[in-house]
C-alpha positions in Angstrom: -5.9 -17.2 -34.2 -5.9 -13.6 -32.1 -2.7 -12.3 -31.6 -0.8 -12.6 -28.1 -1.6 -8.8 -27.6 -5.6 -9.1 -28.2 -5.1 -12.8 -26.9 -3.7 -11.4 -23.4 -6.3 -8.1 -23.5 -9.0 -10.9 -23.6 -11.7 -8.5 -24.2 -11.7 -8.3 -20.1 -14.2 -6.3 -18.5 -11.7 -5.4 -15.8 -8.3 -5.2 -18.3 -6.3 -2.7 -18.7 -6.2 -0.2 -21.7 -2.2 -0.3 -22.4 -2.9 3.8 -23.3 0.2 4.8 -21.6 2.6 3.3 -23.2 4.5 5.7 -25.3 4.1 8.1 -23.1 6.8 7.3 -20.7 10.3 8.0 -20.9 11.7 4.9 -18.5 14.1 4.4 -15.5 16.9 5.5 -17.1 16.3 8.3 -19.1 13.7 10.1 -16.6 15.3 13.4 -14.8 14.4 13.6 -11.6 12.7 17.4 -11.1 10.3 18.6 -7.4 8.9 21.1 -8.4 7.0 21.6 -4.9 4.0 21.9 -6.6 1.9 20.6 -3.7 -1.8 22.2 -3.5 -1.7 21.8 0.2 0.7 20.7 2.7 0.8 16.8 3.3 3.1 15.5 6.0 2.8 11.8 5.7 0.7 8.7 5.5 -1.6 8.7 8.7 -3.9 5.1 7.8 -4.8 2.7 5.8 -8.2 2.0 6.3 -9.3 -2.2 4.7 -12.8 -3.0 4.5 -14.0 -7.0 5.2 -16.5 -9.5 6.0 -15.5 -10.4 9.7 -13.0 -7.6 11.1 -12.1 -9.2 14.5 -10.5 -12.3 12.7 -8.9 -10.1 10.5 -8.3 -7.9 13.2 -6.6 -10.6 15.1 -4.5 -12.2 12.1 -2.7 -9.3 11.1 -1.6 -8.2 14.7 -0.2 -12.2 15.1 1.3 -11.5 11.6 2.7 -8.0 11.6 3.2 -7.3 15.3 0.8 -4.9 15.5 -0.8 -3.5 19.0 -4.6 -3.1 19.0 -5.1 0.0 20.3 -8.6 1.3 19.5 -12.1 -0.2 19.0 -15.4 0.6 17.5 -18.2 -2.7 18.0 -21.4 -3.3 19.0 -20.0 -2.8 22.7 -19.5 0.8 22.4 -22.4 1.7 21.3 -22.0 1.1 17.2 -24.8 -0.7 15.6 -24.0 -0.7 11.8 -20.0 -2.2 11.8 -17.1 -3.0 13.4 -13.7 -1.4 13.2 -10.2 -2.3 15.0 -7.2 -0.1 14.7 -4.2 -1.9 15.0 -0.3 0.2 14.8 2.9 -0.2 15.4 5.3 3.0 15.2 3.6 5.4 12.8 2.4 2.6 10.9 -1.5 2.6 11.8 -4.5 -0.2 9.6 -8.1 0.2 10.5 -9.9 -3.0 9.4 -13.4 -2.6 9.2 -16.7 -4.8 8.5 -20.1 -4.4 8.6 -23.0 -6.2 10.5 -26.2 -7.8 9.0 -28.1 -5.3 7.4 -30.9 -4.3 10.0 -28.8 -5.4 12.9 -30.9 -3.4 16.1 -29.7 -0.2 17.0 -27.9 -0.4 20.6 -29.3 1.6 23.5 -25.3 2.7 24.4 -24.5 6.1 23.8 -22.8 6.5 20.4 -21.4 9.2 18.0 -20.4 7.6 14.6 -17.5 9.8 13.4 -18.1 8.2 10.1 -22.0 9.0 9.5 -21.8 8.1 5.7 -20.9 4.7 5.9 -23.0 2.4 4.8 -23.6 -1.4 5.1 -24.9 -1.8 1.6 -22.1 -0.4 0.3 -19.5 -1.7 2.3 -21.4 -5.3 1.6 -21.2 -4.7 -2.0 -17.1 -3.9 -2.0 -16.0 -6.6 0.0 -18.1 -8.9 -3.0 -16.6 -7.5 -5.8 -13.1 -7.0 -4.6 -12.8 -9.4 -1.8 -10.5 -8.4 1.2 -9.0 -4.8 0.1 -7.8 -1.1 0.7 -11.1 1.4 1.0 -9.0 4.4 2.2 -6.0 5.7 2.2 -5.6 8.2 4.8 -2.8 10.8 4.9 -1.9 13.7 7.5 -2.6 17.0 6.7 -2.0 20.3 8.1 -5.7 21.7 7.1 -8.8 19.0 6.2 -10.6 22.0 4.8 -8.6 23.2 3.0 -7.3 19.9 1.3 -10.8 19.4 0.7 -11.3 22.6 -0.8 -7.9 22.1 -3.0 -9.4 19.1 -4.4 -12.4 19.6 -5.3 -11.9 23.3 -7.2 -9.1 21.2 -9.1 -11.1 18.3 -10.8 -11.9 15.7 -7.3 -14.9 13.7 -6.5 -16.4 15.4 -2.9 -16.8 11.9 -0.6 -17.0 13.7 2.6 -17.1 17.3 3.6 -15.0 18.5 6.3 -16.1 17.2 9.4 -14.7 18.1 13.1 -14.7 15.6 16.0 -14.5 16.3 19.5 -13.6 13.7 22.9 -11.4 13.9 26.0 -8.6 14.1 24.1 -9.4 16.6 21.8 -10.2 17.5 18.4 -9.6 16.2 14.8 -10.7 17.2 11.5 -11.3 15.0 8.4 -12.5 15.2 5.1 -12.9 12.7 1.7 -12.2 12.8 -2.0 -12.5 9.9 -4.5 -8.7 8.6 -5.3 -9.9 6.6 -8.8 -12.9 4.5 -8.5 -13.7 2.3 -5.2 -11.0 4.0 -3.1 -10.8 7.6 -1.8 -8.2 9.5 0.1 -9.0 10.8 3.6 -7.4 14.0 4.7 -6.8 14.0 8.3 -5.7 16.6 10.5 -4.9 16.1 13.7 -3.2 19.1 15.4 -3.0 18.2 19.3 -5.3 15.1 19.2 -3.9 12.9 21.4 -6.1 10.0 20.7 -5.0 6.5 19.0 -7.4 7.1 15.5 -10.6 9.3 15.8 -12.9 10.2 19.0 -15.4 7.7 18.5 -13.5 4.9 19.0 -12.6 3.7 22.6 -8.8 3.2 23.4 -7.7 -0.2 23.9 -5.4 -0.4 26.9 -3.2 -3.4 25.5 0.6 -4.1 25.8 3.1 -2.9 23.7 3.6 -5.2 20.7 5.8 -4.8 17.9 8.1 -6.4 15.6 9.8 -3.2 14.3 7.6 -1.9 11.8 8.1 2.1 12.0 6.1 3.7 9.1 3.9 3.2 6.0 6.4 4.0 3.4 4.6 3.8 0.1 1.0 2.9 -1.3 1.4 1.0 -4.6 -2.4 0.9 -7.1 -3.1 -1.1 -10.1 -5.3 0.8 -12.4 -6.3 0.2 -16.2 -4.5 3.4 -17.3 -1.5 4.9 -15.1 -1.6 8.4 -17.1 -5.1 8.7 -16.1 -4.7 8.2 -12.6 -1.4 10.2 -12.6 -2.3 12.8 -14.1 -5.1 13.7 -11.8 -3.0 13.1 -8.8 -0.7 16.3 -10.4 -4.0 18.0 -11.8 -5.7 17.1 -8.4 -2.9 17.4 -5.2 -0.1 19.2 -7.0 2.0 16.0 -7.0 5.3 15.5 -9.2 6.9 12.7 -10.4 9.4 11.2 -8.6 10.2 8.1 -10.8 8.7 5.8 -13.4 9.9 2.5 -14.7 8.6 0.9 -18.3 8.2 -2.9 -19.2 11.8 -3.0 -20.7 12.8 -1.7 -17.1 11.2 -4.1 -15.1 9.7 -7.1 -17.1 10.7 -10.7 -18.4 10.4 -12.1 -22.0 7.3 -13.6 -19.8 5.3 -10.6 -18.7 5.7 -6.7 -18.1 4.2 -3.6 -16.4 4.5 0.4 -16.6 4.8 2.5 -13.5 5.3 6.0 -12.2 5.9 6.8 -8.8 4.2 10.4 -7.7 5.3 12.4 -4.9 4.6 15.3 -2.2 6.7 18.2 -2.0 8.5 16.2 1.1 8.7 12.9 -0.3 7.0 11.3 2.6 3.6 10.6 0.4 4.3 7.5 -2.2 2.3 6.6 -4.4 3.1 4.7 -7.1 0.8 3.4 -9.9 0.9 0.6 -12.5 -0.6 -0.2 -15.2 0.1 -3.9 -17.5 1.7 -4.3 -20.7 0.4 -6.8 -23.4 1.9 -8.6 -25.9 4.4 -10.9 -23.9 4.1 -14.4 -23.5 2.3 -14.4 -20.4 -0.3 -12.1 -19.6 1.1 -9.3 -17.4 1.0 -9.6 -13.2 -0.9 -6.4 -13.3 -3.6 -7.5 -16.0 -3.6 -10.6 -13.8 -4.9 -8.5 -10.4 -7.1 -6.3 -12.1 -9.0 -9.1 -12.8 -8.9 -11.2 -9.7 -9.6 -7.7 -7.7 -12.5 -6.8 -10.3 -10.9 -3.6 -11.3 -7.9 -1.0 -10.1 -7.3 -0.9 -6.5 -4.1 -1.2 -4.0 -1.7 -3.5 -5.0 0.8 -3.7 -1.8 1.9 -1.4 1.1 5.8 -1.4 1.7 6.0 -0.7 5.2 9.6 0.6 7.0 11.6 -1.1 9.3 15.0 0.0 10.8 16.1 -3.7 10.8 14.5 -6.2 8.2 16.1 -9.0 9.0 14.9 -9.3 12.9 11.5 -7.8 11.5 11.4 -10.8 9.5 13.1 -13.2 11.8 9.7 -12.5 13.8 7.3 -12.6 11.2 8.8 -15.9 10.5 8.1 -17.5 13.9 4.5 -16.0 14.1 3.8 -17.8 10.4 4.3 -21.2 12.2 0.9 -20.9 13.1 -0.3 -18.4 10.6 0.8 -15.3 9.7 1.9 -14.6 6.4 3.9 -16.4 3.4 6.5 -14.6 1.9 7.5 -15.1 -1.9 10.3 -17.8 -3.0 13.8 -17.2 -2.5 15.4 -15.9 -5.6 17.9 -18.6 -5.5 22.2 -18.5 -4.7 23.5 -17.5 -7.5 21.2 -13.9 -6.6 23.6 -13.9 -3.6 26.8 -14.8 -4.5 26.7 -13.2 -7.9 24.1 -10.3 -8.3 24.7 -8.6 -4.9 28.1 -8.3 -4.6 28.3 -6.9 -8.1 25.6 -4.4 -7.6 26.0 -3.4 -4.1 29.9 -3.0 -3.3 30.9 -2.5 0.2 27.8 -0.9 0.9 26.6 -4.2 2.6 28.6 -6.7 4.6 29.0 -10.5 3.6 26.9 -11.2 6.9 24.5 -9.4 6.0 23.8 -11.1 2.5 23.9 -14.1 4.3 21.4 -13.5 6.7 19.4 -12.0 3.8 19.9 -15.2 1.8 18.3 -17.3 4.4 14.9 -15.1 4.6 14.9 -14.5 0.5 15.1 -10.9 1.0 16.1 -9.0 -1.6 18.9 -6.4 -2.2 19.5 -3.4 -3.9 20.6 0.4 -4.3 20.3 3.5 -6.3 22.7 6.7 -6.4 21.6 7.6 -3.2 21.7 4.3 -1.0 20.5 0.9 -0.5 17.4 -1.3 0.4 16.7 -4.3 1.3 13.2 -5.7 1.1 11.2 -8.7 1.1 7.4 -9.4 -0.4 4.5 -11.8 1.0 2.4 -13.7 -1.0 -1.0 -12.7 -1.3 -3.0 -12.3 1.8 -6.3 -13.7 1.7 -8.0 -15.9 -0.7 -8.2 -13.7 -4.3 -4.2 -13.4 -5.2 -4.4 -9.5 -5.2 -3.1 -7.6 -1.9 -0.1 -8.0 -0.4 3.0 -6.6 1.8 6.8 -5.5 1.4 8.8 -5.0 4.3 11.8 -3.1 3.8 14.7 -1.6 5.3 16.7 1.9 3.7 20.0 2.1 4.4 22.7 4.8 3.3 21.5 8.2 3.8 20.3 9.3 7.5 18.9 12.9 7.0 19.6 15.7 9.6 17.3 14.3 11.7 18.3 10.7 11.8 15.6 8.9 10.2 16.7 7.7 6.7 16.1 10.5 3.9 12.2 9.5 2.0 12.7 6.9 -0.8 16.2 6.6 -0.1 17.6 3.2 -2.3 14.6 3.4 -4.8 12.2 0.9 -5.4 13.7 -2.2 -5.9 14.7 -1.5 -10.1 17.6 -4.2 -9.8 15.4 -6.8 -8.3 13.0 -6.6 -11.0 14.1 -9.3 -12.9 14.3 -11.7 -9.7 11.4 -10.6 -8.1 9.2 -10.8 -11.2 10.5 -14.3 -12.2 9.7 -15.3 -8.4 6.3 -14.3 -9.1 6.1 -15.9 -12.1 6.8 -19.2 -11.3 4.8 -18.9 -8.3 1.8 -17.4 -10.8 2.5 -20.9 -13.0 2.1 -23.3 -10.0 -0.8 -21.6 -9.2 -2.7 -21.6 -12.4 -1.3 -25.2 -13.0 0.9 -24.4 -15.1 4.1 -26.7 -14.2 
């Protein structure tokens, strides 16, 4: 009989590798050190940009969801004969979703300029059927496309797109592409004084304001085979140090377990941390688990920022009477009346963990301050992609907005959160 390590590898063609471990220190013992090693200057997260089969219903659900405004189109209307492409934002936060159309769909005789001439159908057909609905790019704000570009590619990156200038009535916008790891690239944007809603290209959508509170995109999180590999082109790559990294004995179960390291900008706007699984537990890891669902390393979840999670949530709870999104079980009471007030103090009031309490979300804090967040389940049919909404409270920076990565990531909520997802994993699979 194979042992439970080989037995949870499985010989998968999408599994992890497990190289990693060894390498990292964990939660505890990691100093944290920014260097400001950045190889350009990156100001924050400008997009996420998914790829899928039908964008308008897409389109459509996450705005009902999320409370996100429509504000820009590209269709077969405008002009645009080889996909369609909604943007949808509220605050900073900003998600393209984007599908294509049958594969010699007739060109339209409406004036068009693509701003994205490399797409192509075939490949954007052959994505969405190996990984289902998913992440294509992650776009982040730049203060120089070219010379991002430039940066990347004379330090080890895959050229996707060259640097490419755009032009409309409300001015001009540079962009340019590298590979990230595998399927997914990064898009350097840089938008100076455009005062357009995404790219010229697209045609505004003059819509009412709708939100639910979501301010910003606050980190990107990726599975991958081998985090070391991935993080050490991001340093090798972009210049980007490491702000934190957790290990299985930091995070896991006796059930299951995963290693992660978060890497950072020189302003600690740009998150992006990176997991890998662990083998040799009982069950086979949540991360092992995606990358074969998902058919390889991709993004996991998006934690977007709220200034209030509980009304954000309050909301997001009325729209899922009729859709919108599940969230992941409640951790239980004894999370509430034991775990929180141990670990959090007076640093959140007995009204607040109550009103947490009856939405599930989760509480936490690190030397800095606190957070308070809350996951969905999956989002469309493969159990791969999903959302956390939090809220960072503790430490307001000189400008008001709470300082970047302020609370941490959630470490003390490990052990809830993963048995949350665990038990949902085993009624799921069958298993009780």
């Amino acid at each position: 009989m194979p042992s439970p390590q080989k037995q949870h590898r499985a010989e998968a063609p999408h599994g992890g590798t497990g190289k990693s471990t060894g390498k990292l220190v964990g939660h505890d013992n990691f100093v944290r050190h920014n260097p400001r090693s950045d190889r350009f200057e990156m100001e924050d997260f400008d997009h996420l940009e998914f790829w899928c089969t039908d964008a308008t219903s897409t389109a459509r659900r996450f705005s009902e969801a999320f409370g996100l405004q429509m504000v820009a189109s590209s269709t077969i209307d405008s002009g645009n004969h080889k996909y369609t492409s909604f943007v949808l934002t509220s605050g900073d936060v900003r998600f393209v979703f984007t599908a294509p159309y049958w594969t010699d769909a007739p060109a339209s005789k409406v004036p068009f300029t693509d701003p994205f001439p490399d797409y192509s159908r075939e490949d954007a057909l052959q994505f969405v059927a190996k990984h289902g609905f998913a992440v294509k790019a992650v776009g982040i704000r730049v203060k120089d496309a070219k010379a991002a570009f430039e940066q990347c590619v004379a330090n080890g990156g895959v050229a996707v797109t060259r640097p490419t200038k755009l032009n409309d009535e409300d001015g001009e916008l540079t962009y340019s592409e590298v590979v990230y790891y595998e399927d997914i690239k990064f898009r350097w944007v840089q938008r100076g004084d455009y005062k357009g809603p995404f790219v010229p290209g697209y045609k505004t959508e003059a819509r009412p304001t709708f939100t639910y509170g979501l301010r910003r995109v606050d980190h990107v999180v990726s599975n991958v085979h081998c985090l070391t590999d991935v993080t050490d082109h991001l340093q090798k790559m972009l210049g980007l140090h490491e702000f934190s990294e957790f290990t299985a004995e930091d995070v896991g179960t006796v059930d299951s377990g995963l290693n992660s390291m978060v890497m950072a900008n020189n302003d600690e706007t740009v998150l992006l941390p990176v997991n890998e699984p662990t083998f040799g537990t009982r069950r086979k890891s949540q991360i092992q688990s995606y990358l074969e669902h998902h058919c390889g390393p991709g993004v996991q979840h998006i934690a977007i920022m709220t200034d209030d999670v509980v009304a954000t949530i309050e909301k997001m709870h009325e729209a899922g009477v009729g859709g919108g999104v599940e969230f992941m079980p409640n951790p239980g009471e004894s999370y509430y009346k034991d775990h929180v007030p141990a670990k959090m103090g007076n640093m959140v009031s007995q009204e607040l963990i109550d009103r947490c309490q009856k939405y599930g979300i989760l509480i936490d804090r690190d030397e800095e301050g606190g957070l308070l967040q809350i996951f969905t389940k999956p989002l469309f049919d493969r159990p791969t992609l999903f959302v956390e909404i939090i809220q960072r409270v503790g430490c307001p920076g000189p400008n008001g907005k709470q300082k970047p990565a302020c609370g941490g990531f959630g470490k003390g909520n490990f052990g809830a959160l993963f048995k949350s997802i665990e038990d949902w994993e085993k009624q799921r699979d069958g298993e009780q």
